[in-house]
N, C-alpha and C positions, 0 to 999 in steps of 0.2 A: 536522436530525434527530440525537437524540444516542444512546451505546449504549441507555441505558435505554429508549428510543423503539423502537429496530430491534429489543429484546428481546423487549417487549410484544408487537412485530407478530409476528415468528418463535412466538411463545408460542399467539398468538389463531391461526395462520394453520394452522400442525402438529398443534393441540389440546393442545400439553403445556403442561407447569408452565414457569413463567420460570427455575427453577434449572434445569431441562436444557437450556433454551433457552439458558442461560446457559455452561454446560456445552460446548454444539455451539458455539456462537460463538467462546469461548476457544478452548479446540480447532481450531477454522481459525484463528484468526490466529495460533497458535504454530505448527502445520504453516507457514502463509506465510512468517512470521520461520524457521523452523527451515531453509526448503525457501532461501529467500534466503541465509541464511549461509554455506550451503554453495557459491553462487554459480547453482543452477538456476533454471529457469526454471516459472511453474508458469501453466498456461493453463484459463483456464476457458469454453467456447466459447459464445458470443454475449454475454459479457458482459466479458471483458478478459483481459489478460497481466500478469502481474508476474515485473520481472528485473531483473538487477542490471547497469546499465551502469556505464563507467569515465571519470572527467571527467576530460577531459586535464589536465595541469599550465598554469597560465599566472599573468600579472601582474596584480598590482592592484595598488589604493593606499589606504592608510589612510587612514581618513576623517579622522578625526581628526587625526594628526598631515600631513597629508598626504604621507607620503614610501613608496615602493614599495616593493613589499614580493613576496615569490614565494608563490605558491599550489600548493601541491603535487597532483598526481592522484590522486583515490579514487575509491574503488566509493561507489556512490550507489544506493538503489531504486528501482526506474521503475515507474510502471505506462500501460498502453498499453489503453487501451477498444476494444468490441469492436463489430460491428458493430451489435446488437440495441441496444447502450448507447447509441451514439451517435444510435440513429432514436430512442430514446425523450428523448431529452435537447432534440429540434430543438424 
């Protein structure tokens, strides 16, 4: 399913036009990006958690040239399913 698909349905499903639909949808994923950056955590209940873990620092190796190389730690986004997600998903 692509945006324009999830639009359509939010569109047919609300009764609006797909520009407001369109509208509501930006609108959450910039609150989610906005609400991430800041480092919180934003939970939506029976359907998942989005937050920011930190991946440790460690080694690899380049593919290519083969020789190792260090991986430094950053924040990364997670997101964690919720339970209603994961009974519809079996």
């Amino acid at each position: 399913m692509k945006k324009e698909d999830v639009l359509a349905k939010m569109a047919q499903d609300a009764g609006i036009t797909r520009k407001a639909a369109s509208t509501a949808l930006n609108s959450f994923l910039e609150g989610v990006t906005e609400s991430l950056g800041k480092g919180e955590k934003l939970s939506l209940i029976g359907f998942g958690t989005f937050e920011v873990r930190t991946r440790r620092a460690r080694k690899g190796i380049n593919p290519k040239t083969r020789k190792p190389l260090n991986i430094p730690a950053k924040q990364a986004p997670a997101f964690r399913p919720g339970k209603k997600l994961k009974d519809a998903v079996k």
